[in-house]
ZAMARNU-662238 format. One line per field, with one value per atom (N, C-alpha, C, O): x, y, z. Coordinates in nm, 4 decimals. Last residue first. Example, Ala and Ser with C-alpha at 12.3 -4.5 7.8 and 13.67 -1.06 7.14 Angstrom:
east	[1.2850	1.3670	1.2900	1.3409	1.3190	1.2300	1.3200	1.4236] .
north	[-0.2250	-0.1060	0.0030	0.1138	-0.5690	-0.4500	-0.3300	-0.3319] .
up	[0.7080	0.7140	0.7870	0.8039	0.7800	0.7800	0.7800	0.8465] .
// end
This chain:
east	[-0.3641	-0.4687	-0.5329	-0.5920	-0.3200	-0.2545	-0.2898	-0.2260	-0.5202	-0.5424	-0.4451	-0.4819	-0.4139	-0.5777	-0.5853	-0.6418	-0.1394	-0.2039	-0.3451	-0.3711	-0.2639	-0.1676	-0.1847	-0.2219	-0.4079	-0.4410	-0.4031	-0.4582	-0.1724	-0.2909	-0.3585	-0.3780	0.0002	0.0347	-0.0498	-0.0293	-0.2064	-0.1513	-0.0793	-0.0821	-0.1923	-0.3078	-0.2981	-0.3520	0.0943	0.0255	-0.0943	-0.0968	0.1122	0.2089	0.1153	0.0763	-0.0860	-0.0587	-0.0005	-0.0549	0.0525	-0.0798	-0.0760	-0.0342	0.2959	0.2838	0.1404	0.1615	0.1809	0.2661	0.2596	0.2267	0.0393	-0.0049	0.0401	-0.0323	0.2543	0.1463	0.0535	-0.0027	0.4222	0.4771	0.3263	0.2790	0.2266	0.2623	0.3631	0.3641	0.2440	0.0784	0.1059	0.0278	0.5011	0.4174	0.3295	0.3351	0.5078	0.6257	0.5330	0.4897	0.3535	0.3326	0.3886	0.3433	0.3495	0.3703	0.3360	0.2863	0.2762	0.4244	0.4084	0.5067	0.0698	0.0681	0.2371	0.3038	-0.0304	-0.0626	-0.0060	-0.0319	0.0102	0.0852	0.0703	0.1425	-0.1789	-0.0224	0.0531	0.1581	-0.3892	-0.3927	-0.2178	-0.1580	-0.3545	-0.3658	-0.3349	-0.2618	-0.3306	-0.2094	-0.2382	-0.1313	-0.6093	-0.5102	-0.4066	-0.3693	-0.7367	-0.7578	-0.6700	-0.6410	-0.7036	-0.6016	-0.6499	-0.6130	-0.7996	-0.6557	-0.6063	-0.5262	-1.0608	-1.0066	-0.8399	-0.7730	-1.0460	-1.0947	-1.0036	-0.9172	-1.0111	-0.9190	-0.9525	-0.8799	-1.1437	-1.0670	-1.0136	-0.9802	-1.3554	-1.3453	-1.2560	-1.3132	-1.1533	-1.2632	-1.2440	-1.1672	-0.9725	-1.1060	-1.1650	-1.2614	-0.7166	-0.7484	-0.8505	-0.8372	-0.7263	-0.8446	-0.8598	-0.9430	-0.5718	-0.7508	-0.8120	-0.9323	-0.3504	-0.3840	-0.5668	-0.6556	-0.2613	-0.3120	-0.3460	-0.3665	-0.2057	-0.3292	-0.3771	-0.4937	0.0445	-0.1483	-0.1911	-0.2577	0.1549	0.1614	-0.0013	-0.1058	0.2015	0.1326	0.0792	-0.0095	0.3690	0.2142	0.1298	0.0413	0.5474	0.5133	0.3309	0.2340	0.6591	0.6271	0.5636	0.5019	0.7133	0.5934	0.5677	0.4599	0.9063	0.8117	0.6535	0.5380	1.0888	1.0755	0.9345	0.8505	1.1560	1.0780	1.0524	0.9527	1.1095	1.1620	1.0751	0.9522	1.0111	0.9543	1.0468	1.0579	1.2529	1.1474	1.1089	1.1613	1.3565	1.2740	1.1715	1.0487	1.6444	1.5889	1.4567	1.3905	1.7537	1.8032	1.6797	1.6270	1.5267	1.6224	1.6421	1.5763	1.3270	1.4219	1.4643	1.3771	0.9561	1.0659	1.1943	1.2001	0.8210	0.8990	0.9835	1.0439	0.5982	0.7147	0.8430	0.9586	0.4453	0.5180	0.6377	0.7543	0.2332	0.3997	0.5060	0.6279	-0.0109	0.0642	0.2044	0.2818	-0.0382	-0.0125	0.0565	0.1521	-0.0520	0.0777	0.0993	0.2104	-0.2607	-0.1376	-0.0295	0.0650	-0.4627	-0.4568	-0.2876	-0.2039	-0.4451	-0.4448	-0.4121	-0.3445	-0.5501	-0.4243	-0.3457	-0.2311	-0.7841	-0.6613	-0.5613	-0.4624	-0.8998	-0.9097	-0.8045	-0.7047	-0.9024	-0.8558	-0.8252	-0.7376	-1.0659	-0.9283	-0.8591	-0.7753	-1.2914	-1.2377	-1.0948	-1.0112	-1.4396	-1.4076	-1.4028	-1.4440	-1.4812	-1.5812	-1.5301	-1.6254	-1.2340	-1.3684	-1.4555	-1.5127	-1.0471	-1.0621	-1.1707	-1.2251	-1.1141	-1.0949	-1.0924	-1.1601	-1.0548	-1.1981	-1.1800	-1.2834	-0.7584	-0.8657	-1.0271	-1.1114	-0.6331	-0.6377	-0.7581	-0.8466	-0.6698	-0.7440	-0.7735	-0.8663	-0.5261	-0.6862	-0.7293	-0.8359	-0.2822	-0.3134	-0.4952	-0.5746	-0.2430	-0.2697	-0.3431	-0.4612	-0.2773	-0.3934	-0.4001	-0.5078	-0.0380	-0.1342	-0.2211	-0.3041	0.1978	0.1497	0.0299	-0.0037	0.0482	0.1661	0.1135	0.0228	0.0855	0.0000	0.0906	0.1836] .
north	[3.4706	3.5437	3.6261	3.6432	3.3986	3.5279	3.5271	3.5925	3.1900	3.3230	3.4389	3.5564	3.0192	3.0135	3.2212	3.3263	2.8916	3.0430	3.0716	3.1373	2.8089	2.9357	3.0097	3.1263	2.6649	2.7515	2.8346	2.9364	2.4501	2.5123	2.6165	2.7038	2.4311	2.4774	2.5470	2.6556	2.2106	2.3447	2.4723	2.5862	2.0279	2.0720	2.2266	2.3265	1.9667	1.9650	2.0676	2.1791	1.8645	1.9852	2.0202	2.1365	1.6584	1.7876	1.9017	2.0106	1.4879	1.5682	1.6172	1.7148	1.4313	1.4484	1.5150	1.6236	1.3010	1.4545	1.5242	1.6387	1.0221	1.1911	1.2891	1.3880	0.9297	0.9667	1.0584	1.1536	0.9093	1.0024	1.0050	1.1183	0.7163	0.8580	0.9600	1.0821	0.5044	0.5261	0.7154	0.8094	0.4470	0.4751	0.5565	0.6769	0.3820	0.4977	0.5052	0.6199	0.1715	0.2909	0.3763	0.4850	-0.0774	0.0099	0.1277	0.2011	-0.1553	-0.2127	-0.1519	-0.2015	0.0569	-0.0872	-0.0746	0.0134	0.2518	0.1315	-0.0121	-0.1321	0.4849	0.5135	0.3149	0.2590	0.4634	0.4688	0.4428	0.3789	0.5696	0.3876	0.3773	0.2718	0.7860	0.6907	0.5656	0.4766	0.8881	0.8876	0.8198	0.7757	0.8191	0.7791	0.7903	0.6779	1.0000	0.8769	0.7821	0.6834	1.2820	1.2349	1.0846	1.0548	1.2351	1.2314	1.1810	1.0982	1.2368	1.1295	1.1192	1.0174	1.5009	1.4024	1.2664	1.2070	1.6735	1.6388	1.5678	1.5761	1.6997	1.5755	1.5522	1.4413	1.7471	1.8356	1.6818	1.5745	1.8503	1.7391	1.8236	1.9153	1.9500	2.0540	1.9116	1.8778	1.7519	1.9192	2.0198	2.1366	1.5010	1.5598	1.7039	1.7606	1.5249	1.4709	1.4910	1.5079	1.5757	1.7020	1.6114	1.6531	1.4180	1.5304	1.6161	1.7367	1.1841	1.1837	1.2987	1.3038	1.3135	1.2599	1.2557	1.3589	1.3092	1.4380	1.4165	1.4806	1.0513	1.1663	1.2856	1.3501	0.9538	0.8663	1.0322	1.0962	1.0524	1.1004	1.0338	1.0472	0.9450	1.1529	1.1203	1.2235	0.7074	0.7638	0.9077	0.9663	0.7364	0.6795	0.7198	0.7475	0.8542	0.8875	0.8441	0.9310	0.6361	0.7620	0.8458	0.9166	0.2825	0.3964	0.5347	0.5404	0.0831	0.1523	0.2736	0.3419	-0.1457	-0.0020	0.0321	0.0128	-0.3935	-0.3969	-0.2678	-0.2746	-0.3765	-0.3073	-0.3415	-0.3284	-0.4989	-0.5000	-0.5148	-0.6067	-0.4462	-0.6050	-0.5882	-0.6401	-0.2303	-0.2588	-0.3981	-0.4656	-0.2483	-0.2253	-0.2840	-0.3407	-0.2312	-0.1468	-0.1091	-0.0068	-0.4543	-0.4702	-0.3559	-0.3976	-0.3154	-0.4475	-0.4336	-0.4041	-0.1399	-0.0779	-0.2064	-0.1956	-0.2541	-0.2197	-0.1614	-0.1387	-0.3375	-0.4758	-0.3895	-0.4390	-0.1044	-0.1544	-0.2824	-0.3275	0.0907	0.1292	-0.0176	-0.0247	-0.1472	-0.1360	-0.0888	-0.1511	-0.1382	-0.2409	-0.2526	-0.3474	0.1470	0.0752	-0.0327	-0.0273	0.2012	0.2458	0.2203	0.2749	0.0012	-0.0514	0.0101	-0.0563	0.1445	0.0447	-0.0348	-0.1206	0.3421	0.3752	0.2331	0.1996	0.4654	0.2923	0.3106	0.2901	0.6516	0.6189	0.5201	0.4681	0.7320	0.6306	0.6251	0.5818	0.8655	0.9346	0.8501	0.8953	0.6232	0.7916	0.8137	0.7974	0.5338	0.4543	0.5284	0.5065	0.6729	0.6289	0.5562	0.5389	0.7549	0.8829	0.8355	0.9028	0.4392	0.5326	0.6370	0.5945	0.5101	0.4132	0.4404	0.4525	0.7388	0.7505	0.6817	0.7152	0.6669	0.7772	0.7805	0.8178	0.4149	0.4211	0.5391	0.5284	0.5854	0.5034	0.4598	0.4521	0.7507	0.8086	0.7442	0.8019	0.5434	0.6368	0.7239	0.7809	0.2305	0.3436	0.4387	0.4155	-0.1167	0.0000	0.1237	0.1385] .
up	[0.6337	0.5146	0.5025	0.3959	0.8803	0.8185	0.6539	0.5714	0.8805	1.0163	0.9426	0.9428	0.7143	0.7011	0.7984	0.7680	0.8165	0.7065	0.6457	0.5450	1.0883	1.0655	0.9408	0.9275	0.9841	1.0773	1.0569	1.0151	0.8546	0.7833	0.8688	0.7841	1.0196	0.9593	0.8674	0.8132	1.2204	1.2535	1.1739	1.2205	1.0362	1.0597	1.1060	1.0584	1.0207	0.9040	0.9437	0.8915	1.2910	1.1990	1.0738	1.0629	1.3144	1.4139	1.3341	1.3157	1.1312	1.1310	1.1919	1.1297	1.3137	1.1946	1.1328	1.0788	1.5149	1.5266	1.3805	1.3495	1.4572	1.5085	1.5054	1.4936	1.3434	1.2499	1.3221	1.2679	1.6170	1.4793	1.4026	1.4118	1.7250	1.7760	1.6855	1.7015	1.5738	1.5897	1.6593	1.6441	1.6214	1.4775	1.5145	1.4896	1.8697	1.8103	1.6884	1.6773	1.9992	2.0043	1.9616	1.9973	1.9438	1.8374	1.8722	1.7868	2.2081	2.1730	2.0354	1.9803	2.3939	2.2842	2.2711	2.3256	2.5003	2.5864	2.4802	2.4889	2.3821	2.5320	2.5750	2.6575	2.2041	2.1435	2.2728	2.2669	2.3223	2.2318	2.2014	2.1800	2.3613	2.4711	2.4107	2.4541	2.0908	2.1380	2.2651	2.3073	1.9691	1.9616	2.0386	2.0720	2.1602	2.1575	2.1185	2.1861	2.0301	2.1666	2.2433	2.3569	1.8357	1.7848	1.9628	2.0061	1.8919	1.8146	1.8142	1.7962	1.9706	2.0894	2.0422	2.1066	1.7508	1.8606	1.9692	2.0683	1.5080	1.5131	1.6707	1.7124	1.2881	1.4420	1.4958	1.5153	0.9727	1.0545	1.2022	1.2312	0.8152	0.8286	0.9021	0.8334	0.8190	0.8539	0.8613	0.8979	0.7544	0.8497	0.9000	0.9707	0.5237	0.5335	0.5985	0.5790	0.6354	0.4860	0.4624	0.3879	0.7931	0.8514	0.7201	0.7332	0.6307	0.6713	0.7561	0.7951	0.5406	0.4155	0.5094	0.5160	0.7444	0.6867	0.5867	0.5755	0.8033	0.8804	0.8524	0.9083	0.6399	0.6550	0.6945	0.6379	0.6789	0.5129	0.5034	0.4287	0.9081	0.8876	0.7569	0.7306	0.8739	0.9445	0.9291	0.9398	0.6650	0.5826	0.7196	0.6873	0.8212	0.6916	0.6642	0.6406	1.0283	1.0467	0.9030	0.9170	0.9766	0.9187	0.9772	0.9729	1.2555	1.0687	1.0941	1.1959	1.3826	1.3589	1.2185	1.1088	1.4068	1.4182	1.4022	1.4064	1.3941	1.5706	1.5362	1.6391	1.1954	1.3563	1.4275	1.4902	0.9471	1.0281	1.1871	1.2772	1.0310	0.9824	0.9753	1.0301	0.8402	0.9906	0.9012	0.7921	0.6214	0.5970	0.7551	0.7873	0.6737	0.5558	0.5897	0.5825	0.8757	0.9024	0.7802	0.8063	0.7940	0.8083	0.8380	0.8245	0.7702	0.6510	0.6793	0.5863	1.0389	0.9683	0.8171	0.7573	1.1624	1.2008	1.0963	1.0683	1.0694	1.0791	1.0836	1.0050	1.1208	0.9874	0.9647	0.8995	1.4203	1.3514	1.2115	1.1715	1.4048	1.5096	1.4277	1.3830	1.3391	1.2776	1.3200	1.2712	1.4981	1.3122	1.3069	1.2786	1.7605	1.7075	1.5807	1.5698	1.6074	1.6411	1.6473	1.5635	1.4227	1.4761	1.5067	1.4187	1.4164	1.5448	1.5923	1.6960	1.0889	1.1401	1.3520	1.4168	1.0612	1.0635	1.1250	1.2242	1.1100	1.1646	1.1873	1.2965	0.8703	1.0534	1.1105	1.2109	0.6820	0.6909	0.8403	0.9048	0.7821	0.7377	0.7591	0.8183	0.6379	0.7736	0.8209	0.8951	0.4055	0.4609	0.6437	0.7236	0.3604	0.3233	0.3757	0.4272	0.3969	0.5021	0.4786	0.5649	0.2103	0.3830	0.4089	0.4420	-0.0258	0.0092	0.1361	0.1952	0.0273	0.0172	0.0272	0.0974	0.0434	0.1458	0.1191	0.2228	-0.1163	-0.0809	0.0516	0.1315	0.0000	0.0000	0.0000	0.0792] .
// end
């Protein structure tokens, strides 16, 4: 799956308030892209998740959902993904504000 059909697939688990789905979905499509050693997904590839999927929910009323996730992130053994693909929209979302307000 590339990064734009995750961050979408993602986006409908979102919207619907299947956090767990987006838990689940996040980690079985990032499986391929951990390293050998250590076992981590590339941060490259979680900022680039994050970034699509904060350019989908930037007009949703999202922040209950988002800080759902990051509990769900605080309690699992993938919690580094599931918490870059939040920051990552965070930036995104916030960046839009910003020039939405100095317009």
């Amino acid at each position: 799956m590339d990064v734009e059909e995750l961050a979408y697939t993602l986006y409908l688990k979102f919207r619907k308030g299947d956090l767990e789905g987006f838990k689940n979905v996040l980690i079985k499509s990032l499986e391929n892209e951990r390293t050998e050693k250590l076992r981590l997904v590339k941060t490259s590839v979680l900022n680039s998740v994050g970034r699509e999927f904060g350019k989908l929910i930037a007009e949703e009323d999202w922040f209950q959902r988002m800080l759902n996730l990051w509990r769900i992130s605080l309690g699992c053994r993938e919690g580094r993904e599931i918490r870059y693909i939040v920051i990552n929209a965070l930036g995104v979302i916030s960046r839009r504000n910003l020039n939405r307000h100095l317009s």
